[in-house]
N, CA, C and O atoms as a MOPAC input file, in Angstrom:
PM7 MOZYME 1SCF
protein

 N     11.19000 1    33.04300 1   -26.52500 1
 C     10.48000 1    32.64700 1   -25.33300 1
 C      9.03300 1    32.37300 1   -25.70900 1
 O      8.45000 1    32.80500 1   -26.70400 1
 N      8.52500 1    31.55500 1   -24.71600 1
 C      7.29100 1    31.02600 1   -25.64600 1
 C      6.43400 1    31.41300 1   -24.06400 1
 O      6.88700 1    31.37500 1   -22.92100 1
 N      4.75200 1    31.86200 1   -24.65800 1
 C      3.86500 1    31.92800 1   -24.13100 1
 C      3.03300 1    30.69000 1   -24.10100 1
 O      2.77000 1    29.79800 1   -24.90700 1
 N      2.61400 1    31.06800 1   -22.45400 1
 C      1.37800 1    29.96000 1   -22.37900 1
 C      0.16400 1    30.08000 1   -21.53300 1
 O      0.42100 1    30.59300 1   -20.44400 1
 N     -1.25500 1    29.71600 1   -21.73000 1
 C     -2.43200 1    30.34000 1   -21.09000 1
 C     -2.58100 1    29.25000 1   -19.56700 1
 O     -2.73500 1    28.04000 1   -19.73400 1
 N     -2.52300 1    29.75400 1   -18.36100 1
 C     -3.35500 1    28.68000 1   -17.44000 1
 C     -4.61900 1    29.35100 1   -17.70700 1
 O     -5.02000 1    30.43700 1   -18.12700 1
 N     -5.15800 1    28.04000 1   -17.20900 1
 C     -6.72900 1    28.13600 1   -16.77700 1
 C     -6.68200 1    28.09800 1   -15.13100 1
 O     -6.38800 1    26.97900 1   -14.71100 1
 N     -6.94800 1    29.25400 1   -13.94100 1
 C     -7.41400 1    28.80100 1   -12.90100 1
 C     -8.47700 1    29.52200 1   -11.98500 1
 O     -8.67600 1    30.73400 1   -11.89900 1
 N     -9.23700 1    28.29800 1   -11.19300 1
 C    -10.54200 1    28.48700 1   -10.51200 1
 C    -10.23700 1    29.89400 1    -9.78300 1
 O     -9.18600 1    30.53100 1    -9.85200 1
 N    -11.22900 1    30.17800 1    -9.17700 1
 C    -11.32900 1    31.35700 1    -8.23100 1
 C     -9.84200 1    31.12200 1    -7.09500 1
 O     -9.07300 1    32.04900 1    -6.84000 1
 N     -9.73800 1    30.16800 1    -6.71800 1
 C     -8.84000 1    30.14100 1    -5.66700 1
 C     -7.67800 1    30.10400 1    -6.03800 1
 O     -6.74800 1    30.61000 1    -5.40800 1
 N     -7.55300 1    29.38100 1    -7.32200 1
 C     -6.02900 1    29.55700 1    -7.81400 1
 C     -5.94800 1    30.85100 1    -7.82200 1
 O     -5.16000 1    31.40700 1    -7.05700 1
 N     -6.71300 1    31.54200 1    -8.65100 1
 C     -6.44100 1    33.16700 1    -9.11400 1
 C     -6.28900 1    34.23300 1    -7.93400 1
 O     -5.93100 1    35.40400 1    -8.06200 1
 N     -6.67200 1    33.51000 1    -6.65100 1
 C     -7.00900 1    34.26300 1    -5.41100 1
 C     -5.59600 1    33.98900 1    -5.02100 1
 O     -5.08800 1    35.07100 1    -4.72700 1
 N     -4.74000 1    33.01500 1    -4.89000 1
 C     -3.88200 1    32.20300 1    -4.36500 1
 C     -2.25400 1    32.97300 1    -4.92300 1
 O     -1.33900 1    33.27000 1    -4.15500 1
 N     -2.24800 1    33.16600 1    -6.43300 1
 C     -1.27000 1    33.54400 1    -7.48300 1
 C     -1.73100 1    34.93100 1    -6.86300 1
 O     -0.91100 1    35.26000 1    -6.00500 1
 N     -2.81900 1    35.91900 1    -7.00100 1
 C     -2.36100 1    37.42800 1    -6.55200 1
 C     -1.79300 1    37.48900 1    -5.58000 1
 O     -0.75200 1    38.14500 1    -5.56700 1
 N     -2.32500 1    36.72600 1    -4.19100 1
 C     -1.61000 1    36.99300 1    -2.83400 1
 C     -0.44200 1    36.51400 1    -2.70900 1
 O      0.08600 1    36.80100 1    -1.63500 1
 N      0.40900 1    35.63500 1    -3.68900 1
 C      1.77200 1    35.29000 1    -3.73700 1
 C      2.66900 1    36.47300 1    -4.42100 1
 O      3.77000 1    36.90300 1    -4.07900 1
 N      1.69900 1    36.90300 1    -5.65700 1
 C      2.25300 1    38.31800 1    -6.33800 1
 C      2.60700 1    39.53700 1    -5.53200 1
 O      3.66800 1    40.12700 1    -5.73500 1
 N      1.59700 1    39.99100 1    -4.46800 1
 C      1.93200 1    40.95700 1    -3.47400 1
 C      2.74300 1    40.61900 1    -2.56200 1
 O      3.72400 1    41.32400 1    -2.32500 1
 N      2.41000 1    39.10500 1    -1.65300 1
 C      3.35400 1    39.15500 1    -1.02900 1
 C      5.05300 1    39.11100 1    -1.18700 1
 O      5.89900 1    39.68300 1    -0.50100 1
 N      5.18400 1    38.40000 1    -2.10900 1
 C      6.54600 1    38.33500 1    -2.81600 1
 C      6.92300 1    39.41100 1    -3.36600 1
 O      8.14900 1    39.52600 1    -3.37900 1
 N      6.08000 1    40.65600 1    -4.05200 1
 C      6.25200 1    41.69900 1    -4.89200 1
 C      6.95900 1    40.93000 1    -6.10600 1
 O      8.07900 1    41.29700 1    -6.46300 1
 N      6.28400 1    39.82200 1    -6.76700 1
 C      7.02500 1    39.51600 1    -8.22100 1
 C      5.32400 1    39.29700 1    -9.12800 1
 O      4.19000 1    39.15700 1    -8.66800 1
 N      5.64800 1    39.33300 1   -10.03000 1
 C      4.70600 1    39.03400 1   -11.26400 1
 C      4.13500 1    38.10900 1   -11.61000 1
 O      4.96400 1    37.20300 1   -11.68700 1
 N      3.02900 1    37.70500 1   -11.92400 1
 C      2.10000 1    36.37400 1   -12.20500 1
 C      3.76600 1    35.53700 1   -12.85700 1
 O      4.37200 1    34.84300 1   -12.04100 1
 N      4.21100 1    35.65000 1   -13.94200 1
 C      5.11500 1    34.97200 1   -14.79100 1
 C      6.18900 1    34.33800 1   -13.65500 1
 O      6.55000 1    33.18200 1   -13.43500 1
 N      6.60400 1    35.90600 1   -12.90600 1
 C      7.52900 1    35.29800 1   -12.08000 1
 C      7.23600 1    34.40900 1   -10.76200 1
 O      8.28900 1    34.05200 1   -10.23200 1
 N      6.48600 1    34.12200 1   -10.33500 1
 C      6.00300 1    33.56100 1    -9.43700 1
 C      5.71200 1    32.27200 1   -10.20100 1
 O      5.75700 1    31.31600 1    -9.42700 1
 N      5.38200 1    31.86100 1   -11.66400 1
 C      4.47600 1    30.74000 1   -12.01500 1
 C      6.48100 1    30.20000 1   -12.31400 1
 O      6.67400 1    29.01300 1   -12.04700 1
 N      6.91000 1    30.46500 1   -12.47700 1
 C      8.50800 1    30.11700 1   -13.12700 1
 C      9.19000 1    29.97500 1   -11.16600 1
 O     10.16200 1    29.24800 1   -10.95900 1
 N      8.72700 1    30.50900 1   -10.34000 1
 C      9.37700 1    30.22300 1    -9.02300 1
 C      8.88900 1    28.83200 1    -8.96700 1
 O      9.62700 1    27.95600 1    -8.51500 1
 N      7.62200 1    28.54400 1    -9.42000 1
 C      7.03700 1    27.59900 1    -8.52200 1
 C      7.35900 1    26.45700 1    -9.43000 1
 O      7.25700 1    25.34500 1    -8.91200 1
 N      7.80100 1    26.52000 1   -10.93100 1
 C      8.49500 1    25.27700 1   -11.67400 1
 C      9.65000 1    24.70200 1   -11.30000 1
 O      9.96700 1    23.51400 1   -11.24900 1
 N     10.45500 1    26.04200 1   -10.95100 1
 C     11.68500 1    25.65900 1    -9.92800 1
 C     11.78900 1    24.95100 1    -8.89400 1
 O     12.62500 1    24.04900 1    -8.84900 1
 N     10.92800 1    25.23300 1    -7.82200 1
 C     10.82900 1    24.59200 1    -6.75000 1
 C     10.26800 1    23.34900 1    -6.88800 1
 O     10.54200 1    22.65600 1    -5.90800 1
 N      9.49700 1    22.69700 1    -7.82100 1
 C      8.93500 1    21.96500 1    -7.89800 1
 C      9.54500 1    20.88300 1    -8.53100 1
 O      9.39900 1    19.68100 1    -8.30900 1
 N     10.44600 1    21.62100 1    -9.57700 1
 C     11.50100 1    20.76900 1   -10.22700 1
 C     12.94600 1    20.47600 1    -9.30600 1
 O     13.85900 1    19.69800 1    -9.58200 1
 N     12.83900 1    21.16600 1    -8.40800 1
 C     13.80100 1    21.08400 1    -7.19800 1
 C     13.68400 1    19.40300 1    -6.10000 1
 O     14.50900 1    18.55100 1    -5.77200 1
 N     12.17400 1    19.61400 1    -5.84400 1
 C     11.83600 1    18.56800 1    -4.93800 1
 C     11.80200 1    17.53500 1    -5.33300 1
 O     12.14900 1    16.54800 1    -4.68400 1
 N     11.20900 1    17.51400 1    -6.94800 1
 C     10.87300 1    16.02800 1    -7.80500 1
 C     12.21000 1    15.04900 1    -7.30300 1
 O     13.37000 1    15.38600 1    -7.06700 1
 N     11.59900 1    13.80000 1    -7.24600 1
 C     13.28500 1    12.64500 1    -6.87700 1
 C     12.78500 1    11.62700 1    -7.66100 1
 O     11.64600 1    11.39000 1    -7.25600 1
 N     13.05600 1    10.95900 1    -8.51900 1
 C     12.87200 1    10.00300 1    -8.87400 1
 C     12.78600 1     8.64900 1    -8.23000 1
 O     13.68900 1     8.55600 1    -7.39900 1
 N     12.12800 1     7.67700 1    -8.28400 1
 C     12.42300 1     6.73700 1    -7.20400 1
 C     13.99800 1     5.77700 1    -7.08900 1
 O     14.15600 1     5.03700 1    -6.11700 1
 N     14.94300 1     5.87800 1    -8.03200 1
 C     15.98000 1     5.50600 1    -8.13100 1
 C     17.11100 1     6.51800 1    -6.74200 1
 O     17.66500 1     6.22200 1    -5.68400 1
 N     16.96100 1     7.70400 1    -7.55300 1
 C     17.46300 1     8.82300 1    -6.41700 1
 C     17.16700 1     8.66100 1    -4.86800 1
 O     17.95500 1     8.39100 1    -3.96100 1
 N     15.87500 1     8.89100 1    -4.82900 1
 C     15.32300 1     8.22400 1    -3.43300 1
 C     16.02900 1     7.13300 1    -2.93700 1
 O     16.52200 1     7.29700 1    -1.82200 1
 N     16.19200 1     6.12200 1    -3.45200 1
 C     16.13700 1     4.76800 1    -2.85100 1
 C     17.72100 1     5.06100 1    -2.64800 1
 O     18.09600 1     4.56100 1    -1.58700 1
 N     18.82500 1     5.76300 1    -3.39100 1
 C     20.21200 1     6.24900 1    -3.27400 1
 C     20.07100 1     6.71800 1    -2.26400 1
 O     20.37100 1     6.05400 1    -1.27200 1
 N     19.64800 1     7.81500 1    -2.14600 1
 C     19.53200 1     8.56400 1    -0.78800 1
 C     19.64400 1     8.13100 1     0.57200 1
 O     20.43300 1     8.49400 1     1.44400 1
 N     18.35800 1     6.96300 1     0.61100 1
 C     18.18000 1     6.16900 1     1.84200 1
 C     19.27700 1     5.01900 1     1.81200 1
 O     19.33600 1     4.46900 1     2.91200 1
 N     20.00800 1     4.58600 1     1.04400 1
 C     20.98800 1     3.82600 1     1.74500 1
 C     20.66700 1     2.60800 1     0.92800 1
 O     21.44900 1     1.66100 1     1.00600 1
 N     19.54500 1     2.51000 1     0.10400 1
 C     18.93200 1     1.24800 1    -0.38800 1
 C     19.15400 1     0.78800 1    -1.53600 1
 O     18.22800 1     0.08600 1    -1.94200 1
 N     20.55500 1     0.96500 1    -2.67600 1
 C     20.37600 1     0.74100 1    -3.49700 1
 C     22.03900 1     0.11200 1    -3.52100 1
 O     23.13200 1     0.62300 1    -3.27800 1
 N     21.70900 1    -0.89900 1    -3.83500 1
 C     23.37300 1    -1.97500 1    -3.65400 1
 C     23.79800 1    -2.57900 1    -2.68000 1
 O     24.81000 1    -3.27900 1    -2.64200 1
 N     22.58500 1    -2.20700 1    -1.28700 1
 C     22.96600 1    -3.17100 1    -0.49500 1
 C     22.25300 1    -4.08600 1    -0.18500 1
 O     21.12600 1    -3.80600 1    -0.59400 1
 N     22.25300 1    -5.00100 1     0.29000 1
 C     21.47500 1    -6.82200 1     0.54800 1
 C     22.45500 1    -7.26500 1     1.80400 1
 O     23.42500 1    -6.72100 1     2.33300 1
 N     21.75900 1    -8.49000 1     2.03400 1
 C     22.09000 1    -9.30900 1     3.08400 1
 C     22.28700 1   -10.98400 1     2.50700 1
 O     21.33500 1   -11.71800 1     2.24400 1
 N     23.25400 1   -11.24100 1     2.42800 1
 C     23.40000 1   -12.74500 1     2.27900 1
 C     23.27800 1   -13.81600 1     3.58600 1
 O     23.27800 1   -15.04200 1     3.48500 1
 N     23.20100 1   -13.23800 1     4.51300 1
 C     23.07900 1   -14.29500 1     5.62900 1
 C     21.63300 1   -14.68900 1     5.10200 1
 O     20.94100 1   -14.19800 1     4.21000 1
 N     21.41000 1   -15.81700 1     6.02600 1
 C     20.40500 1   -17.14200 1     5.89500 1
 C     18.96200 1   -16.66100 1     6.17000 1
 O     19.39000 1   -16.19600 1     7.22700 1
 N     17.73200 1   -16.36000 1     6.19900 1
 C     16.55300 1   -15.70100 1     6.37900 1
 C     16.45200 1   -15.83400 1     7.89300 1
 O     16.24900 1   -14.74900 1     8.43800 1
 N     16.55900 1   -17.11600 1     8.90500 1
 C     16.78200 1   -17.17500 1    10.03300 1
 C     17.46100 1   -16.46800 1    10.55600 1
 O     16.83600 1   -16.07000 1    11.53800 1
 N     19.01200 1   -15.74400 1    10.50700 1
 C     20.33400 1   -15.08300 1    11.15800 1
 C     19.26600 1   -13.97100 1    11.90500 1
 O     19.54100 1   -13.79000 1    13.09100 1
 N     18.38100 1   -13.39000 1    11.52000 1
 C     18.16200 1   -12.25400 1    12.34000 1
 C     18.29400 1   -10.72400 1    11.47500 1
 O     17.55700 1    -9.76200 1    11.69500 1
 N     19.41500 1   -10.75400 1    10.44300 1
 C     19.63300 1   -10.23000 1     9.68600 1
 C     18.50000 1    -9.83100 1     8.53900 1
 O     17.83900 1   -10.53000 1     7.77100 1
 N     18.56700 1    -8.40000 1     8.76200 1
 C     17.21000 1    -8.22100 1     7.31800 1
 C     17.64600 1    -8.03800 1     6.18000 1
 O     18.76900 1    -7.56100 1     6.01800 1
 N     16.79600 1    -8.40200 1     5.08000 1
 C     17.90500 1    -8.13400 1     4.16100 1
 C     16.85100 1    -6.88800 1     3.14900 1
 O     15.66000 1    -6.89400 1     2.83600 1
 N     17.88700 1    -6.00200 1     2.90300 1
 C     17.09900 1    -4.93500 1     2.49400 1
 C     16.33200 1    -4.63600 1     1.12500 1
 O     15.65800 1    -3.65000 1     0.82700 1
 N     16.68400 1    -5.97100 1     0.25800 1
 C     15.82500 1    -5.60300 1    -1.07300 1
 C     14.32200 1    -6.23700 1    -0.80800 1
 O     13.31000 1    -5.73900 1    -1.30200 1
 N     14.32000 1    -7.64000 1     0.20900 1
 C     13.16200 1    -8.26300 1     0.19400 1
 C     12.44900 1    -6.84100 1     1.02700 1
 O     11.37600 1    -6.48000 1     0.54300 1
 N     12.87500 1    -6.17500 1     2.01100 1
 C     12.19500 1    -5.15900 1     3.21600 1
 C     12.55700 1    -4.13400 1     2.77700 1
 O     12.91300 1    -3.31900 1     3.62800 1
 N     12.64100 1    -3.68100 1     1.26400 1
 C     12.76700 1    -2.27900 1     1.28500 1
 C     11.65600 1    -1.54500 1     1.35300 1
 O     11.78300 1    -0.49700 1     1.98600 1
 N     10.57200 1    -1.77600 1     0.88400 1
 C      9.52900 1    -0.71100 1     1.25500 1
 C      9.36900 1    -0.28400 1     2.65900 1
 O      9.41000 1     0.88400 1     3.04600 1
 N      9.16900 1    -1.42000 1     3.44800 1
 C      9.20500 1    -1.09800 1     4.54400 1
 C     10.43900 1    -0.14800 1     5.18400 1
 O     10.33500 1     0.75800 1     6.01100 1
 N     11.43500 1    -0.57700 1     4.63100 1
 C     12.49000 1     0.60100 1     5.11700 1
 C     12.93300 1     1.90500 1     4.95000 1
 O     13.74000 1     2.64300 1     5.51500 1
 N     11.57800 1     2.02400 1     3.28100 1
 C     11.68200 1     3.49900 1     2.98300 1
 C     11.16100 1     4.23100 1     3.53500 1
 O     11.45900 1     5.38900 1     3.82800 1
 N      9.52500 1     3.07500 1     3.93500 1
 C      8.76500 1     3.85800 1     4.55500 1
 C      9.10400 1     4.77100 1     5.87200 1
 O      8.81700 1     5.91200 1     6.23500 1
 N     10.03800 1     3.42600 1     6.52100 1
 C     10.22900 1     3.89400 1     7.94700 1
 C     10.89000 1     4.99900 1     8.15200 1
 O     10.82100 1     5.72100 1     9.14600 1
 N     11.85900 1     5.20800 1     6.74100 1
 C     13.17000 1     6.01300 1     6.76000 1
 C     12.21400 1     8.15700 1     6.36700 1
 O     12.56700 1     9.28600 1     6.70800 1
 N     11.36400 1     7.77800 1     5.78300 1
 C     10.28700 1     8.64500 1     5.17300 1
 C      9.89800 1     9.37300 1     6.26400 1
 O     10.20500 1    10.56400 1     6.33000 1
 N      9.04100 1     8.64600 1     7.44600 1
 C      8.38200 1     8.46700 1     8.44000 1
 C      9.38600 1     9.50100 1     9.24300 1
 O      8.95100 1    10.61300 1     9.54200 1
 N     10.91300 1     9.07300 1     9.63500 1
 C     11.36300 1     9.68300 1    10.13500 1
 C     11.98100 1    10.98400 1     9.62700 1
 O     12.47700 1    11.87200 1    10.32000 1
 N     11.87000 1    10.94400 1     8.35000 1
 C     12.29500 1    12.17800 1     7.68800 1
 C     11.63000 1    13.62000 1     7.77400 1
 O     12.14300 1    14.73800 1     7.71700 1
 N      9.80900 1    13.05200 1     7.99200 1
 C      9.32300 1    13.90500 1     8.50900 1
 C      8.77700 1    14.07900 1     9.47300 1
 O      7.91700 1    14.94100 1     9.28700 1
 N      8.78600 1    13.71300 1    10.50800 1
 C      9.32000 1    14.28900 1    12.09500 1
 C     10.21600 1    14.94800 1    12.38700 1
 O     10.30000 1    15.80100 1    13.27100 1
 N     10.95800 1    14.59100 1    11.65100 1
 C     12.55200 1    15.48200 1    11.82800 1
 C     11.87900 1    17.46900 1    11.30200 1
 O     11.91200 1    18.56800 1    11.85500 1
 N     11.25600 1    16.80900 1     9.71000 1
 C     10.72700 1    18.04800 1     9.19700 1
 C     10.08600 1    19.56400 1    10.12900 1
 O     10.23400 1    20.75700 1    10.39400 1
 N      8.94400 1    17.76500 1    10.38800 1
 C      8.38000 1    18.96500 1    11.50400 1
 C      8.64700 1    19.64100 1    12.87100 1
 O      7.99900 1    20.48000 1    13.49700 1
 N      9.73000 1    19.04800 1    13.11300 1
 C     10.56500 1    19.89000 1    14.46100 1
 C     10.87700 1    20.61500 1    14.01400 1
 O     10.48700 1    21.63300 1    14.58500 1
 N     11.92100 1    20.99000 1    12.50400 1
 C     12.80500 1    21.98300 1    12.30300 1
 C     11.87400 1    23.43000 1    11.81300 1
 O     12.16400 1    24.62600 1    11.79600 1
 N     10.45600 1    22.54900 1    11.38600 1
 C      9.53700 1    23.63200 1    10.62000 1
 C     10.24800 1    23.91400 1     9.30600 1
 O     11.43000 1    23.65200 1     9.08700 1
 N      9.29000 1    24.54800 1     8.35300 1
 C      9.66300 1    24.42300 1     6.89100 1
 C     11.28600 1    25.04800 1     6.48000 1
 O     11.73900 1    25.49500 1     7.53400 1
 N     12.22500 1    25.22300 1     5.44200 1
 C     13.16000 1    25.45700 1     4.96900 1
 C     12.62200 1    26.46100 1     3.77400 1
 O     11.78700 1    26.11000 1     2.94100 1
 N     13.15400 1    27.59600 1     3.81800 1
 C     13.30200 1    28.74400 1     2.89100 1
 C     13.73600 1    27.68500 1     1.59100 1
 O     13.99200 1    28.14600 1     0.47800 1

């Protein structure tokens, strides 16, 4: 197992004790919770774009039909899809 030094300001160091007490775990264990979780949330933008529905589908109708087609409007549709993802968030309030 390999050691390693952070460097942090007053507030980090203020921030890591009050996670240590409140959690009752150890600088180490708390700095290894928070790689987890962090490595938990990371999505790549490929994943993402899976997620939302956006990856393999298109529209062949004519630019006129009315029809959007989702590779030219995908940002916009991630965004929107994002947008609603967190509203949703914030009704349910955070997840353990």
């Amino acid at each position: 197992m390999r050691t390693i030094s952070v460097r942090l300001d007053d507030g980090g160091e203020a921030r890591l004790d009050s996670l240590c007490q409140v959690l009752g775990l150890s600088q180490s264990e708390v700095v290894k919770a928070g790689l987890a979780l962090l490595q938990q949330q990371a999505t790549s933008p490929a994943a993402l774009a899976e997620r939302f529905g956006l990856v393999g589908s298109f529209s062949s109708n004519a630019p006129d039909s009315g029809t959007t087609s989702r590779g030219r409007d995908h940002a916009a549709l991630l965004r929107q899809k994002l947008n609603h993802q967190h509203k949703r968030e914030r009704q349910i309030g955070p997840q353990p």
